[in-house]
Backbone atoms as SQL, in Angstrom:
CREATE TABLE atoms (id INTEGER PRIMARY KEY, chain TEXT, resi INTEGER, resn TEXT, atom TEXT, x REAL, y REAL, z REAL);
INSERT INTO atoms VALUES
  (1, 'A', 1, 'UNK', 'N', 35.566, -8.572, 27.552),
  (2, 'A', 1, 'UNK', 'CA', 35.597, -7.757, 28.760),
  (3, 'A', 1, 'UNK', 'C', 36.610, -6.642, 28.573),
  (4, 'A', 2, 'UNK', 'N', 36.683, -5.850, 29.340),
  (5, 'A', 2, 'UNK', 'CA', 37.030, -4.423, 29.499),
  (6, 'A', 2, 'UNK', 'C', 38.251, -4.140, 30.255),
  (7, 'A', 3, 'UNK', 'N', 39.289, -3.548, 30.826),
  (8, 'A', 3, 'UNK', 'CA', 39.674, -2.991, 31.948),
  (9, 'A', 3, 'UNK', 'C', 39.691, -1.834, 32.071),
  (10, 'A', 4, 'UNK', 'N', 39.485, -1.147, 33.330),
  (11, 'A', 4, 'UNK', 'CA', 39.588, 0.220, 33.325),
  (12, 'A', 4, 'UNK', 'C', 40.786, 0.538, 33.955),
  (13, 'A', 5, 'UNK', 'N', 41.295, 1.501, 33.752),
  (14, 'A', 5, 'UNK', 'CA', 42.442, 2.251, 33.991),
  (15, 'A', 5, 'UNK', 'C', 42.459, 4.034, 34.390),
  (16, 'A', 6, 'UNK', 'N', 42.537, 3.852, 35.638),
  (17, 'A', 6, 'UNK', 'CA', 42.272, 5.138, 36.311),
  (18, 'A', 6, 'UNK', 'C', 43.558, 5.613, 37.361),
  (19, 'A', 7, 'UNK', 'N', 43.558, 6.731, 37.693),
  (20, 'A', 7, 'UNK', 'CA', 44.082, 7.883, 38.540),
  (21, 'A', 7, 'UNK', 'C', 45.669, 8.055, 36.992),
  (22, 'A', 8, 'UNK', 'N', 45.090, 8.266, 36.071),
  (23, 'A', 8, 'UNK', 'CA', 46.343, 8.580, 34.964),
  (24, 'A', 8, 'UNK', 'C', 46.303, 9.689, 34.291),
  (25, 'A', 9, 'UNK', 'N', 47.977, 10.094, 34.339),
  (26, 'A', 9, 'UNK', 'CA', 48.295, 11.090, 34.109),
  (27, 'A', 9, 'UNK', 'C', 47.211, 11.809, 32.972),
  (28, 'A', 10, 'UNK', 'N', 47.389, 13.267, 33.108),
  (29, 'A', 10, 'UNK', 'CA', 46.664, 13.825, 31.737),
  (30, 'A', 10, 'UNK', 'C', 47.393, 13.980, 30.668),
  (31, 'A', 11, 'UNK', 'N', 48.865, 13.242, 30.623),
  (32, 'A', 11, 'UNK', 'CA', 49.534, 13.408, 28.977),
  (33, 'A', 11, 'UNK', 'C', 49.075, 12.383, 28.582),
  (34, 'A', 12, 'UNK', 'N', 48.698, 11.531, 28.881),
  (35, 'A', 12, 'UNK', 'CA', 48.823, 9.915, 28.321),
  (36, 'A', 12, 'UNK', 'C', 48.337, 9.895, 27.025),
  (37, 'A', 13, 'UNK', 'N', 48.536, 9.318, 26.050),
  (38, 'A', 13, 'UNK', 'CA', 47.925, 9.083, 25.016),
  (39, 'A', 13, 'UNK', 'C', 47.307, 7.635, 25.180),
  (40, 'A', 14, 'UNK', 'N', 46.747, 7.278, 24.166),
  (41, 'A', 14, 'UNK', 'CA', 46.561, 5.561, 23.793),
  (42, 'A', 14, 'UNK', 'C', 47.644, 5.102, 23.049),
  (43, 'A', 15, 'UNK', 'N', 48.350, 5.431, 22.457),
  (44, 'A', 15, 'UNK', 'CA', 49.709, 4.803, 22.243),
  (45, 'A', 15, 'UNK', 'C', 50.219, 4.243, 23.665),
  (46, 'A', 16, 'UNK', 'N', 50.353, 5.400, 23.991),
  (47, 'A', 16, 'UNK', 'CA', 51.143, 5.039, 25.662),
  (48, 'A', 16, 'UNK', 'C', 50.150, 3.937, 26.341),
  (49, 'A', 17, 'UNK', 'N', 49.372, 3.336, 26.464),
  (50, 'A', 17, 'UNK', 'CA', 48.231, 2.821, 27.180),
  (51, 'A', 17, 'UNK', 'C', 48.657, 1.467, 26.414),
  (52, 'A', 18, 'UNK', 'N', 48.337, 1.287, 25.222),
  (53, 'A', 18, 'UNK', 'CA', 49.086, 0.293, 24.314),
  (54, 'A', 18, 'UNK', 'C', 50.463, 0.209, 24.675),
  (55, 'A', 19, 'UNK', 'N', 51.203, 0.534, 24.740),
  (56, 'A', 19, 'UNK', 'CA', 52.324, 0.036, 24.432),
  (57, 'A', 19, 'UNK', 'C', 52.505, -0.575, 25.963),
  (58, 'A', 20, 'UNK', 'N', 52.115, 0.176, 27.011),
  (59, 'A', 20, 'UNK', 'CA', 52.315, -0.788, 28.287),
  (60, 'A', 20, 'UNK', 'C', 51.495, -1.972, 28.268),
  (61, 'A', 21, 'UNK', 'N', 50.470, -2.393, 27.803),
  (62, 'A', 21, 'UNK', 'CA', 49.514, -3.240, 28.039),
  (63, 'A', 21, 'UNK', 'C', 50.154, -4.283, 26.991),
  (64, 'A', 22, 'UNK', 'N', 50.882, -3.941, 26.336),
  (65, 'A', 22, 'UNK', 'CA', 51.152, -5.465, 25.215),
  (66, 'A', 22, 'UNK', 'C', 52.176, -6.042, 25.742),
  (67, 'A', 23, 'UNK', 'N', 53.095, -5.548, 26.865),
  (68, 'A', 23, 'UNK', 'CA', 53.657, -6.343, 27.547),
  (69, 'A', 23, 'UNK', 'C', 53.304, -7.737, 27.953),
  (70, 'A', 24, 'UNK', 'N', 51.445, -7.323, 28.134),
  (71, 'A', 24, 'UNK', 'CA', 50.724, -8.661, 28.971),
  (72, 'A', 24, 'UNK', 'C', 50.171, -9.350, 28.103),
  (73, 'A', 25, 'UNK', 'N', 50.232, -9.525, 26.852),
  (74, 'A', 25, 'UNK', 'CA', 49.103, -9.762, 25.949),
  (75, 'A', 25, 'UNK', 'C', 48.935, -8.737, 24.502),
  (76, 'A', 26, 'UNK', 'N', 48.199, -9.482, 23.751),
  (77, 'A', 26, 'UNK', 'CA', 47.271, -8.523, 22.728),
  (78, 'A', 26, 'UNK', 'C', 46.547, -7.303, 22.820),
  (79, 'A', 27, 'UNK', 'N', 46.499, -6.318, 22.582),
  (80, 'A', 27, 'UNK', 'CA', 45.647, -5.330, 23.096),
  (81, 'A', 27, 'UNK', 'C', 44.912, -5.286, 21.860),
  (82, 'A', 28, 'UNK', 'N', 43.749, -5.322, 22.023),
  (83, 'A', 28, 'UNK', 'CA', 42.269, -5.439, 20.825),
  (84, 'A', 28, 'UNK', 'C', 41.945, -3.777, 20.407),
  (85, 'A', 29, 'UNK', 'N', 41.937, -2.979, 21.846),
  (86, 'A', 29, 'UNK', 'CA', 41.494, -1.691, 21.546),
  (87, 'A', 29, 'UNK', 'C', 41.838, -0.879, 22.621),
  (88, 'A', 30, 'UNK', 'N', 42.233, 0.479, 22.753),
  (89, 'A', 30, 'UNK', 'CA', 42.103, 1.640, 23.945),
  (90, 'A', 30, 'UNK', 'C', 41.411, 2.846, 23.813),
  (91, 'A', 31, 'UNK', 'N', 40.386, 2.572, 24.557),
  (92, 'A', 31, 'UNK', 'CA', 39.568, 4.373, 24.728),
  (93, 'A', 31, 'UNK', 'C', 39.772, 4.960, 25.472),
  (94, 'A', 32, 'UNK', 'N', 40.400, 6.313, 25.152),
  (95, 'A', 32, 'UNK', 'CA', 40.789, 7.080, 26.307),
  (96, 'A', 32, 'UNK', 'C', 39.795, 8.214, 25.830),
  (97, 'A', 33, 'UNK', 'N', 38.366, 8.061, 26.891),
  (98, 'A', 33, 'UNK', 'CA', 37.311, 9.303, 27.028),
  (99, 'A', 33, 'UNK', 'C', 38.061, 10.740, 26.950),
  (100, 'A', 34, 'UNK', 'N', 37.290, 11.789, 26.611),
  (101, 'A', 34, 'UNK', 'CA', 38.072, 13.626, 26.721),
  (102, 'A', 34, 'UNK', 'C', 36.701, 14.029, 27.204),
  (103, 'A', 35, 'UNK', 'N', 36.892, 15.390, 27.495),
  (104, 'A', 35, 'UNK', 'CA', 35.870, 16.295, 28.250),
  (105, 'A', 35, 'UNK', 'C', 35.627, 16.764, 27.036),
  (106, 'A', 36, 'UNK', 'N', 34.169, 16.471, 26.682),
  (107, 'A', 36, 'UNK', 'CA', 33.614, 17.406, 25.846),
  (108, 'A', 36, 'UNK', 'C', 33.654, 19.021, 25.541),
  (109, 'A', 37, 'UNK', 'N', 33.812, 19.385, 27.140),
  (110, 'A', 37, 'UNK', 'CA', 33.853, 20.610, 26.832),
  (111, 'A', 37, 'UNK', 'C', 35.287, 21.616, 26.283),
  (112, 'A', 38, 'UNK', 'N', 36.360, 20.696, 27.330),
  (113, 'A', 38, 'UNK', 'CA', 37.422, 21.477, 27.368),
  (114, 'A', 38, 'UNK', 'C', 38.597, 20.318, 25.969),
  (115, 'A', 39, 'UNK', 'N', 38.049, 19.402, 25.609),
  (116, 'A', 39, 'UNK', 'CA', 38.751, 18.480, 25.214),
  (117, 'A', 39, 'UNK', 'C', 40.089, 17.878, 25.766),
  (118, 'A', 40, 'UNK', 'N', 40.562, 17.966, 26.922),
  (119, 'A', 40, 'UNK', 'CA', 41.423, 17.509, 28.052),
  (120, 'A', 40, 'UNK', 'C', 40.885, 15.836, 28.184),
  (121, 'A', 41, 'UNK', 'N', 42.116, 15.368, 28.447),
  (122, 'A', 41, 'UNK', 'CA', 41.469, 13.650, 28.562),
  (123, 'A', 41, 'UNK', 'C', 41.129, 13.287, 30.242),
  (124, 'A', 42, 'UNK', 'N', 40.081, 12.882, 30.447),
  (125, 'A', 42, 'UNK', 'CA', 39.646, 12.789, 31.638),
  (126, 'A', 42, 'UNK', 'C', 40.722, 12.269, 32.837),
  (127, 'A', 43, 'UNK', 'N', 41.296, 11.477, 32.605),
  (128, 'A', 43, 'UNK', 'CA', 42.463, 10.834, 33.557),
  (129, 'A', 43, 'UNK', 'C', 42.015, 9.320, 33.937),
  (130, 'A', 44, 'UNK', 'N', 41.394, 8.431, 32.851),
  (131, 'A', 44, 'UNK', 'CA', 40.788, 7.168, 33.179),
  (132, 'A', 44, 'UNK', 'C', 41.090, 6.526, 31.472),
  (133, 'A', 45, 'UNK', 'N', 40.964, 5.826, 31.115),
  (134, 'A', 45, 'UNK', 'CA', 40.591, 4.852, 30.268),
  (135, 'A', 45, 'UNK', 'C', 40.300, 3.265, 30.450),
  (136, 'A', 46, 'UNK', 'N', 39.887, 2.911, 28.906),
  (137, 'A', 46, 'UNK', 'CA', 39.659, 1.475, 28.987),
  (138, 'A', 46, 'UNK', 'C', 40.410, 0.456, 27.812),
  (139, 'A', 47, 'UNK', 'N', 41.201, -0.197, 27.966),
  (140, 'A', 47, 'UNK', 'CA', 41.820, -1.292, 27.466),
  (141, 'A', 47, 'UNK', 'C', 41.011, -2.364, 27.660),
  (142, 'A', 48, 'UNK', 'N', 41.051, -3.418, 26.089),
  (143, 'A', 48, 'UNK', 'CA', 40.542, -4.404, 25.722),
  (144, 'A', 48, 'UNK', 'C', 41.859, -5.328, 25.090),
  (145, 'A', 49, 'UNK', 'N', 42.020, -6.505, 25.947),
  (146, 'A', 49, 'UNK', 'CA', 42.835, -7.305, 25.495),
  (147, 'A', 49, 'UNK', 'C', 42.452, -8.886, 24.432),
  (148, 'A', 50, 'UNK', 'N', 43.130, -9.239, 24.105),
  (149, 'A', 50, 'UNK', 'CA', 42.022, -10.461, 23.205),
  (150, 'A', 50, 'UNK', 'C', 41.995, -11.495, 24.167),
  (151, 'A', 51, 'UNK', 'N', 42.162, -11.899, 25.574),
  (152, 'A', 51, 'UNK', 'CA', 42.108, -13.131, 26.075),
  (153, 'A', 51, 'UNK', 'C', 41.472, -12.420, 27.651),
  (154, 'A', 52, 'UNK', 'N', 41.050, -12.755, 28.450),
  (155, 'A', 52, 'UNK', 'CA', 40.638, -12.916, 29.695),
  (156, 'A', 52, 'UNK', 'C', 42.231, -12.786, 30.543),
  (157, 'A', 53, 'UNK', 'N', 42.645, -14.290, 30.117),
  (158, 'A', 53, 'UNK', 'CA', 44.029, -14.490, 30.681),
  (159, 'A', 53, 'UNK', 'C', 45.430, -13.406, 30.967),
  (160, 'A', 54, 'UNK', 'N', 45.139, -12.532, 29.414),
  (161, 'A', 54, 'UNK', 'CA', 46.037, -11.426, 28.954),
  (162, 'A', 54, 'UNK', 'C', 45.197, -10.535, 30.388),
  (163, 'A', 55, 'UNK', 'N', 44.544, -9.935, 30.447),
  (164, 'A', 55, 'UNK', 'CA', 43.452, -9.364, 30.689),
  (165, 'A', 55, 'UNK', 'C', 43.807, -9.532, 32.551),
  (166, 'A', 56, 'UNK', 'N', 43.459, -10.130, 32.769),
  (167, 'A', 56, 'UNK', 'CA', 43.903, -10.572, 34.354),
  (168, 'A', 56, 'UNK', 'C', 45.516, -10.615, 34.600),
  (169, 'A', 57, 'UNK', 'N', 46.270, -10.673, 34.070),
  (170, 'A', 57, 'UNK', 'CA', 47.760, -10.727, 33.877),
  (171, 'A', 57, 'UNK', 'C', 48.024, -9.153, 33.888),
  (172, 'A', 58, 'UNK', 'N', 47.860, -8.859, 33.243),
  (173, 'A', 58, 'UNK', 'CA', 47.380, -6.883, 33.138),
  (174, 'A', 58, 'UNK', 'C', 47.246, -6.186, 34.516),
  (175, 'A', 59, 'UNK', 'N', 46.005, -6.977, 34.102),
  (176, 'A', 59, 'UNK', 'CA', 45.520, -6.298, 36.375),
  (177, 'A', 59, 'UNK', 'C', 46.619, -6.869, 37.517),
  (178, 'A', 60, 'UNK', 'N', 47.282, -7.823, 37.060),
  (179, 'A', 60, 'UNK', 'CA', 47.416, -7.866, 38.610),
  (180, 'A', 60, 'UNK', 'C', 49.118, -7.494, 38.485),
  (181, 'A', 61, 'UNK', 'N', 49.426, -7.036, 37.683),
  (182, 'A', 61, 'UNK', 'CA', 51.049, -6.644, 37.557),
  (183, 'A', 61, 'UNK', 'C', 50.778, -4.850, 37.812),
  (184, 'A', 62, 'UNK', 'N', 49.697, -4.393, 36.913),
  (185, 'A', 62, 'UNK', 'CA', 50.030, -2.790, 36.890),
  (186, 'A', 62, 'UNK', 'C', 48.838, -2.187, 38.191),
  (187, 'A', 63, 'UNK', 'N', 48.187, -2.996, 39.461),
  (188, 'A', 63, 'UNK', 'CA', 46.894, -2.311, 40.210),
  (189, 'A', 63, 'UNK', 'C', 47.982, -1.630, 40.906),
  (190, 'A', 64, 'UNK', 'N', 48.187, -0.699, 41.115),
  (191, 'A', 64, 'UNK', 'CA', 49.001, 0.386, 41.946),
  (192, 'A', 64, 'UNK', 'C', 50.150, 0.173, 41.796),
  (193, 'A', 65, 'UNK', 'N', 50.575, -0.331, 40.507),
  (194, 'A', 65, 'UNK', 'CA', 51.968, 0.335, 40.092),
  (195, 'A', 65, 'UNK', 'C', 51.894, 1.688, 39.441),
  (196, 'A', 66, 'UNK', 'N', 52.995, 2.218, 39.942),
  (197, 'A', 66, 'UNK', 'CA', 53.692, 3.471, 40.022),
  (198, 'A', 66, 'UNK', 'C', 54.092, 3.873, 38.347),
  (199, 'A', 67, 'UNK', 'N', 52.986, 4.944, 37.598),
  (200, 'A', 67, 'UNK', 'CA', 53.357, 5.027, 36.300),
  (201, 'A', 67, 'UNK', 'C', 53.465, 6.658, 35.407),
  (202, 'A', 68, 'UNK', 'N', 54.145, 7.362, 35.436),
  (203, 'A', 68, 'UNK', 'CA', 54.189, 8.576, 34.966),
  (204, 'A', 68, 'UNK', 'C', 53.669, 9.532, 36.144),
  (205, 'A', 69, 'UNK', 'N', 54.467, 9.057, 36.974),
  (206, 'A', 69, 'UNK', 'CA', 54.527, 10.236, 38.708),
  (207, 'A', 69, 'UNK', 'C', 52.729, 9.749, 38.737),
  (208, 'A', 70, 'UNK', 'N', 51.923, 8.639, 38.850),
  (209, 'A', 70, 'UNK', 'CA', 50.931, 8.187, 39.701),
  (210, 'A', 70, 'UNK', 'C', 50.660, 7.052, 39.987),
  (211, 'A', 71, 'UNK', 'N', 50.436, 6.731, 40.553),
  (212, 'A', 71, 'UNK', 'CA', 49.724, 4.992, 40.900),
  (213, 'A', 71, 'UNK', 'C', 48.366, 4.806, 40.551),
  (214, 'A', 72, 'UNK', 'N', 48.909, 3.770, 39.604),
  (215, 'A', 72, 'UNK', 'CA', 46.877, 3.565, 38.746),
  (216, 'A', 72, 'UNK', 'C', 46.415, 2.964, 39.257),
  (217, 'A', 73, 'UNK', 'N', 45.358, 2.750, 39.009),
  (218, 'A', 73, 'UNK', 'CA', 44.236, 2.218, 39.533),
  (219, 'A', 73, 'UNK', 'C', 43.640, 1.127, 38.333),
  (220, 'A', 74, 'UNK', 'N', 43.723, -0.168, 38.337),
  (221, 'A', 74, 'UNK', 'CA', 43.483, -1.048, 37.333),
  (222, 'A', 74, 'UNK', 'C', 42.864, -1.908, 37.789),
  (223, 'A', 75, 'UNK', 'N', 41.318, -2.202, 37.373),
  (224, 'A', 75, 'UNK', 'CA', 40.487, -3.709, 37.354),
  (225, 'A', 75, 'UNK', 'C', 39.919, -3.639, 36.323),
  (226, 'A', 76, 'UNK', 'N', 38.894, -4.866, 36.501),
  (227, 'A', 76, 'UNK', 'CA', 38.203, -4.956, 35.320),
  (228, 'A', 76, 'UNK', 'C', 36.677, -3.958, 35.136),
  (229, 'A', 77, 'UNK', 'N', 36.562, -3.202, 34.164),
  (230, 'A', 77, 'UNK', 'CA', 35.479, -2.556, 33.690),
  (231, 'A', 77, 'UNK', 'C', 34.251, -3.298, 34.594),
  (232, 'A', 78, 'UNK', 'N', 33.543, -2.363, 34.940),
  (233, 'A', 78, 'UNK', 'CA', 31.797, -2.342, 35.284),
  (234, 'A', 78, 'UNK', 'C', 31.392, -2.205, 33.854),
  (235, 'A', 79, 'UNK', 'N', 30.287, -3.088, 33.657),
  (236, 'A', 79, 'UNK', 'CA', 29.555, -2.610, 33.132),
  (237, 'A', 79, 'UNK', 'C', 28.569, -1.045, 33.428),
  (238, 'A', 80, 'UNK', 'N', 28.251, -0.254, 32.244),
  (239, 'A', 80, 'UNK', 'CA', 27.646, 1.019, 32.458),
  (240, 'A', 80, 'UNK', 'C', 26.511, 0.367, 32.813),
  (241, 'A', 81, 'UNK', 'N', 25.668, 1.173, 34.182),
  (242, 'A', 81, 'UNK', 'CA', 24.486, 1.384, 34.229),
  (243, 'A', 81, 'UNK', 'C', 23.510, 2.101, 33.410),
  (244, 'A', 82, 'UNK', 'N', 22.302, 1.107, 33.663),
  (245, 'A', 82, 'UNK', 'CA', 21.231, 1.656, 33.224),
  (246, 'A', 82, 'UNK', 'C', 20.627, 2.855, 33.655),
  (247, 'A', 83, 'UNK', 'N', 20.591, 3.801, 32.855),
  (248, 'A', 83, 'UNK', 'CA', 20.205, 5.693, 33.259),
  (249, 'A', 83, 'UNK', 'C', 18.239, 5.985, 33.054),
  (250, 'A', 84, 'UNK', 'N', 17.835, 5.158, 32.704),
  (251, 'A', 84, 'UNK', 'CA', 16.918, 5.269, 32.467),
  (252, 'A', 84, 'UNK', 'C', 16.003, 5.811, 33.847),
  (253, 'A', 85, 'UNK', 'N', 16.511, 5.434, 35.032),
  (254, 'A', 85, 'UNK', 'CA', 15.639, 6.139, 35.736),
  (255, 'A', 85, 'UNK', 'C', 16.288, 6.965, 36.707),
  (256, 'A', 86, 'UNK', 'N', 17.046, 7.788, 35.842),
  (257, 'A', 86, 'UNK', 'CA', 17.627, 9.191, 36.768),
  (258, 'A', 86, 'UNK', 'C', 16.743, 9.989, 36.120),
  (259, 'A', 87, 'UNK', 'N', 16.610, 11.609, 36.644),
  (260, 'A', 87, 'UNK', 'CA', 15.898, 12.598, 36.691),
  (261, 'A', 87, 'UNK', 'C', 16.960, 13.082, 35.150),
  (262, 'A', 88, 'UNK', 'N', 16.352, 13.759, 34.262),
  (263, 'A', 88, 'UNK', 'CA', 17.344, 14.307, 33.738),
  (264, 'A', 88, 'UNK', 'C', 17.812, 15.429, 33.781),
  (265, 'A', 89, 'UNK', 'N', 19.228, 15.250, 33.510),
  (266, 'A', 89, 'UNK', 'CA', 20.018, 16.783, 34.085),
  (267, 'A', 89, 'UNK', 'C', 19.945, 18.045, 33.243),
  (268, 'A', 90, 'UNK', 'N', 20.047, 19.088, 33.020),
  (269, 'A', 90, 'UNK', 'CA', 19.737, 20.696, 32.809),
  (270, 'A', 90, 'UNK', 'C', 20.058, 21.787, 33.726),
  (271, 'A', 91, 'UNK', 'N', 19.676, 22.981, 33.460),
  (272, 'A', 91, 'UNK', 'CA', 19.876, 23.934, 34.275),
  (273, 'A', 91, 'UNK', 'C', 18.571, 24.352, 34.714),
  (274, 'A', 92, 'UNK', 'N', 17.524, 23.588, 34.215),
  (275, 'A', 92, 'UNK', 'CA', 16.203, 24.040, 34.511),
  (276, 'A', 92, 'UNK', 'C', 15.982, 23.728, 36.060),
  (277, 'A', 93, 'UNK', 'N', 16.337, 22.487, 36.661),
  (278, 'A', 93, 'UNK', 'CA', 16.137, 22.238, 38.236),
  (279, 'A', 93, 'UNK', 'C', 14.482, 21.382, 38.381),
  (280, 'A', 94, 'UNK', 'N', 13.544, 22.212, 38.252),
  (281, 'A', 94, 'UNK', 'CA', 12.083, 21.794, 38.548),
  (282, 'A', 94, 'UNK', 'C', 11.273, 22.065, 39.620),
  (283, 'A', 95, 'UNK', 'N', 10.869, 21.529, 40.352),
  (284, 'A', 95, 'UNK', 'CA', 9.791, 21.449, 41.447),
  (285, 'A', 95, 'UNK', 'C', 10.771, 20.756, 42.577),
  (286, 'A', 96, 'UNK', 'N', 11.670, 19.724, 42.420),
  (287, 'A', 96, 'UNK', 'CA', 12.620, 19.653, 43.523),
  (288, 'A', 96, 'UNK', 'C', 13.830, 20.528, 43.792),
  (289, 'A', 97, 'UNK', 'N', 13.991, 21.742, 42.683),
  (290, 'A', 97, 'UNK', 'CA', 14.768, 21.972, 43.168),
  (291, 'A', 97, 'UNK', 'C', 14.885, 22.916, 43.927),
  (292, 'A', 98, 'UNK', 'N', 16.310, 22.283, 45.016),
  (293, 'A', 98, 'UNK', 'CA', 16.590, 22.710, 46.699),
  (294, 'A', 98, 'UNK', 'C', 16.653, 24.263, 46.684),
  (295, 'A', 99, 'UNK', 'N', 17.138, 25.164, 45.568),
  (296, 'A', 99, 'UNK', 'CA', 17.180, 26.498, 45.874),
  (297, 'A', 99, 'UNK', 'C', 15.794, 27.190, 45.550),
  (298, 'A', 100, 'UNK', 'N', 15.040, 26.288, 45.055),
  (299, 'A', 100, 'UNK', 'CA', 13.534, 27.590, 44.460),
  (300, 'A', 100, 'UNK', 'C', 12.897, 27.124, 45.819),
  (301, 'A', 101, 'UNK', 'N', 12.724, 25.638, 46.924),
  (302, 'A', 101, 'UNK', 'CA', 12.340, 25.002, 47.705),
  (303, 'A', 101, 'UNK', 'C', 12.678, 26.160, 49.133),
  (304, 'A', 102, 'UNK', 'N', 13.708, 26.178, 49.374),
  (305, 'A', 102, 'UNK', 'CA', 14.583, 27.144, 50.208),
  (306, 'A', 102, 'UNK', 'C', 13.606, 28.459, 50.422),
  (307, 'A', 103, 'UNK', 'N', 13.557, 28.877, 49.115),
  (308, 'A', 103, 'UNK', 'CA', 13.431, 30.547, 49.305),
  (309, 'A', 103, 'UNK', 'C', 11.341, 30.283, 48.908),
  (310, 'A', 104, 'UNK', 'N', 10.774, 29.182, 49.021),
  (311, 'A', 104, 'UNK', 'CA', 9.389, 29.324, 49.054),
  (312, 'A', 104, 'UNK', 'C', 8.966, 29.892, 48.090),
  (313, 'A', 105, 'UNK', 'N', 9.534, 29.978, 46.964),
  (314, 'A', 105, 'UNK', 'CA', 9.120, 29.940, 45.601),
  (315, 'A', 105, 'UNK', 'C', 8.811, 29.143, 44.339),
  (316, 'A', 106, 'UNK', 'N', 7.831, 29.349, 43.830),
  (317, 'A', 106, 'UNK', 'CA', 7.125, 27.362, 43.038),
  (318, 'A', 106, 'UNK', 'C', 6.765, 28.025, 41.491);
């Protein structure tokens, strides 16, 4: 299992993410996602500890503790949903979209 780790600063590294989390435990792994576009780190990641136990010990010491001027936000990872039946995204829009709909143009 997973935890996620959100409302965090944008310096953070995964060092930094590690080094608080081994307080509680083993840390197995940290992904800290970036914006593709701008390469800026989103302000969320995910820590993997080797035990459940570690793992829940984690969550319930750091859920809105106060860490680099914010209060995180820490539980355990959702699993990602299945995307398979969203519309897919573009700039093309289609036949629903609200601005060609608006102005009565098809």
């Amino acid at each position: 299992m997973s935890i996620y780790v959100g409302n965090l600063s944008y310096e953070v590294t995964s060092d930094d993410l590690n080094e608080v989390f081994a307080e509680y435990g083993t840390v197995s792994r940290v992904q800290v996602p970036v914006d593709r576009e701008t390469g800026r780190m989103r302000g969320f990641a995910f820590v993997e500890m080797a035990s459940e136990a570690e793992e829940a010990a984690a969550i319930a010491a750091l859920d809105g503790a106060e860490w680099m001027g914010r209060d995180l936000k820490v539980n355990k990872a959702k699993p990602r949903e299945n995307n398979n039946n969203r519309r897919p995204s573009g700039g093309g829009g289609g036949w629903g979209d609200s601005e060609r709909s608006s102005r009565g143009r098809y």
